[in-house]
C-alpha positions, 0 to 999 in steps of 0.5 A, spaced: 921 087 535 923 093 531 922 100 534 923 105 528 917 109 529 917 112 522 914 105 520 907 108 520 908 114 514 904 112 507 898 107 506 897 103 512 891 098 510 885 097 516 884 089 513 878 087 513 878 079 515 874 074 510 869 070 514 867 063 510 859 063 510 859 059 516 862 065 518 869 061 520 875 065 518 878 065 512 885 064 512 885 063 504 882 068 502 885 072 508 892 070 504 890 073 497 888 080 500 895 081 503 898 079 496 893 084 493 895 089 498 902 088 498 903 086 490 898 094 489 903 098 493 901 099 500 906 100 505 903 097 512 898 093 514 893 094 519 890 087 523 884 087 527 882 093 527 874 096 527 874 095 519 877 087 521 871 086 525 875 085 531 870 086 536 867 079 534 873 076 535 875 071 541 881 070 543 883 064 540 882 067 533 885 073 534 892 069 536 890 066 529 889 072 524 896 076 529 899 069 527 898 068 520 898 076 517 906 075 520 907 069 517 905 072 511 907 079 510 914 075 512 917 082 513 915 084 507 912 090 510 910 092 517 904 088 520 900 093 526 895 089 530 889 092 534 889 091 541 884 096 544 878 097 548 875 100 555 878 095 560 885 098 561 887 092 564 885 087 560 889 090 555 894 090 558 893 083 560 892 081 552 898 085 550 903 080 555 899 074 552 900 076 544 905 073 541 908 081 538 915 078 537 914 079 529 909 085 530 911 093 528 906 096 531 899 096 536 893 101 533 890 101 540 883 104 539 880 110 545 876 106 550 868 107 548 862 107 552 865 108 559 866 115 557 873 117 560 876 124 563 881 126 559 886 124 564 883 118 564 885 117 557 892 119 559 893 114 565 889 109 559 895 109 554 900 110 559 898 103 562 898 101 555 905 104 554 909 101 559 907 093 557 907 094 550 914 092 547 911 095 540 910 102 538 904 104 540 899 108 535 893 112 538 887 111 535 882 117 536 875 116 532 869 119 538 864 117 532 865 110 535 868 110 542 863 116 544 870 120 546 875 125 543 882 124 544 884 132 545 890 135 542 893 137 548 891 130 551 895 127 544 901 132 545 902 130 551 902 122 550 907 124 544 911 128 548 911 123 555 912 116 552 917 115 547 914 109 544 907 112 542 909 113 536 904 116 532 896 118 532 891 116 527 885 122 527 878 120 525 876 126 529 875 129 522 877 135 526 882 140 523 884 144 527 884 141 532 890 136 528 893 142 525 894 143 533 897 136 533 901 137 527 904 143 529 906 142 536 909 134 536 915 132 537 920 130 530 918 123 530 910 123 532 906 121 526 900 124 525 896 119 520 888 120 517 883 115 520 877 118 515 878 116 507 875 123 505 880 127 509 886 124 508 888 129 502 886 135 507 889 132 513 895 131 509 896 138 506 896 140 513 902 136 515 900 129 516 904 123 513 899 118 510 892 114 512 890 108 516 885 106 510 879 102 508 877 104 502 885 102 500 883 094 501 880 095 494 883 101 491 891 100 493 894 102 487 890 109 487 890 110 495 897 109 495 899 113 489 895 119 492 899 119 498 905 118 495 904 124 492 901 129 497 908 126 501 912 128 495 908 135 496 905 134 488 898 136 491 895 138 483 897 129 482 895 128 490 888 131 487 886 128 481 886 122 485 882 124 491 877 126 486 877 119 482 877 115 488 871 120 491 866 115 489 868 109 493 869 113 499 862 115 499 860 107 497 863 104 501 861 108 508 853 109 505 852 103 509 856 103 514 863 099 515 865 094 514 859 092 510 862 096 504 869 094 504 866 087 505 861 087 499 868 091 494 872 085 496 867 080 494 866 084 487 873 084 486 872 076 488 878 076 494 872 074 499 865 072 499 860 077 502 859 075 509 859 079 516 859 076 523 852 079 526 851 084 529 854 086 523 851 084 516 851 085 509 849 091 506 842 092 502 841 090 495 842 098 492 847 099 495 851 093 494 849 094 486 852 101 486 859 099 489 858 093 485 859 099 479 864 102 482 869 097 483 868 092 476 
């Protein structure tokens, strides 16, 4: 278990996993997407997050696809799997049952529905702090979980808790990030959760993006925080601007429908979903078809 927790800086990948169309994992084309992603640049990948369709996974599989991105990352890069959810003590639970010997990192999404105080976020990830033996990324996305994570609840788990090591911010709430990024302890990482603001964020401090567009755009993404890290915002720009458009595609039907109907474009998967989710409408798809080919 590696406990550097400057592992999280750069271009983390939300992978998506592909199903076959019985809707069965596909562990092949699961293989071909993790070459693709590490052979354009990336720098870590990211396992059963919302974009890998976690949610309608059993624990079975999760074991599986935990077992393979290991096995085929083969320490070539970080592996980081979610483990989250609104039942602290089932995380718990699922934290001393994985197999996280070879994992850098949990991502560990803000607990939905339930709709918790912000002190009940603190105890939360606190809980999820003492079991975990991987540095712990919080993940902030109140457009999914019906909760914001505020600054000062962040700062205070950053500050606490050595092993929570960095916090992905899909708020889209600047100022409040920009509070985080100034107020953090050194070796916090502050990363984008939102493709469209991860230039932004970065100009106001923040160290790379936990991506889904970057699943079919690897080699631009990375570039682009390659350069904004190295302060070259007029190159980190350019590329913004050129991945625009997939930004805006891929999220037009929601995620991860666009991300799946890319990847079945760029032919790495076939276009299949586990419902509730499917698989996005014909306009849409023929747009983003246009964009990746």
């Amino acid at each position: 278990m590696n406990m550097n927790t400057n592992r999280f800086k750069g271009t983390g990948v939300a992978v998506i996993t592909p199903f076959k169309q019985d809707k069965s994992i596909d562990f092949e084309a699961f293989g071909n997407v993790i070459e693709f992603l590490i052979q354009n640049g990336i720098d870590y990948i990211v396992a059963l997050g919302t974009t890998g369709e976690s949610a309608t996974m059993n624990k079975d599989e999760k074991g599986q696809v935990i077992e393979f991105a290991v096995s085929r990352v083969n320490a070539r890069i970080p592996v980081v799997v979610g483990i989250g959810g609104n039942n602290t003590t089932q995380i718990v639970d699922a934290i001393e049952h994985s197999n996280l010997e070879k994992v850098d990192g949990i991502l560990s999404v803000a607990p939905y529905y339930n709709k918790p105080q912000q002190g009940g976020l603190y105890e939360h990830y606190k809980a999820i702090s003492q079991a975990s033996p991987a540095p712990i990324i919080v993940y902030n996305v109140p457009g999914r979980t019906g909760v914001n994570i505020t600054a000062e609840t962040t700062l205070r788990l950053a500050h606490d808790f050595e092993n929570i090591a960095a916090v992905k911010e899909a708020s889209g709430n600047l100022p409040q990030i920009m509070e985080i990024v100034h107020n953090k302890p050194n070796d916090f990482t502050v990363v984008s959760g939102d493709d469209n603001l991860t230039l932004p964020i970065m100009a106001i401090g923040g160290e790379g993006a936990i991506s889904v567009v970057a699943n079919a755009f690897p080699a631009a993404y990375s570039n682009m925080v390659n350069a904004a890290l190295k302060g070259d915002f007029m190159q980190a720009r350019k590329l913004h601007y050129q991945l625009l458009a997939a930004m805006k595609a891929f999220f037009a039907d929601g995620n991860p429908a666009g991300i799946k109907a890319a990847m079945a474009a760029r032919g790495l998967c076939v276009n299949a979903l586990r419902l509730p989710l499917v698989p996005v409408k014909k306009e849409i798809d023929e747009w983003i078809q246009s964009i990746v080919q």
